[in-house]
C-alpha positions in Angstrom: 171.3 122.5 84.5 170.5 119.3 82.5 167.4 119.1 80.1 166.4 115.9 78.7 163.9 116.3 75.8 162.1 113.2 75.3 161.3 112.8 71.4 164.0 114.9 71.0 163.8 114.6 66.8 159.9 116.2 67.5 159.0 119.4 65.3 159.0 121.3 69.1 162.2 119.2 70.5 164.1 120.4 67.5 163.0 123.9 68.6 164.3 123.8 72.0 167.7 122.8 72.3 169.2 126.6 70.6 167.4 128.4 72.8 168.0 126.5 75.7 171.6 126.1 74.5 171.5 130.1 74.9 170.7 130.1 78.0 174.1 128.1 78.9 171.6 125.1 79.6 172.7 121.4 78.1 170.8 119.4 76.7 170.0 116.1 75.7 167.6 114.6 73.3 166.4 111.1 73.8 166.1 109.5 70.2 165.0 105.5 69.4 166.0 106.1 65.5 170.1 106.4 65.2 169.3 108.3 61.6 168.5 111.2 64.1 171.4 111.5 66.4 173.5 114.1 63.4 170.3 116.3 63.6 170.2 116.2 67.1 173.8 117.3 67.5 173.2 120.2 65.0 170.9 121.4 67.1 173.0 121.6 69.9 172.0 118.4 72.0 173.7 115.5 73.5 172.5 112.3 72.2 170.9 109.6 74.0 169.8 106.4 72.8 169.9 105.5 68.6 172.5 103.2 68.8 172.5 102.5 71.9 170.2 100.6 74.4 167.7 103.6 75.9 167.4 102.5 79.3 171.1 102.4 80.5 171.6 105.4 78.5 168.7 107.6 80.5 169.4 106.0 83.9 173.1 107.1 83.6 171.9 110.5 82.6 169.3 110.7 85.3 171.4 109.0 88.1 169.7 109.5 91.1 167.2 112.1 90.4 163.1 111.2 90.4 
């Protein structure tokens, strides 16, 4: 299963991602500031968005889901 965490640098989205990890989950953490994305990976997630534009980012993620 795929988790995307919006605000994924948060004090709770930073939280998340080892115990989700754990639980053989992956996740992603959405992230405007590129500074971020090396916490974000150190916590376990994939990265979307920092360098990146946000929007083609997430709707490749999300695909087809609503």
């Amino acid at each position: 299963m795929d988790i995307v965490i919006a605000g994924g640098h948060g004090k709770i989205a930073r939280r998340l991602p080892p115990l989700l990890v754990a639980r053989a989950k992956r996740v992603r953490g959405l992230i405007r500031n590129p500074d971020h994305a090396a916490d974000l990976r150190d916590d376990g997630n994939y990265v979307i968005g920092g360098d990146e534009p946000i929007a083609p980012a997430l709707a490749a993620v999300l695909g087809d889901h609503r």
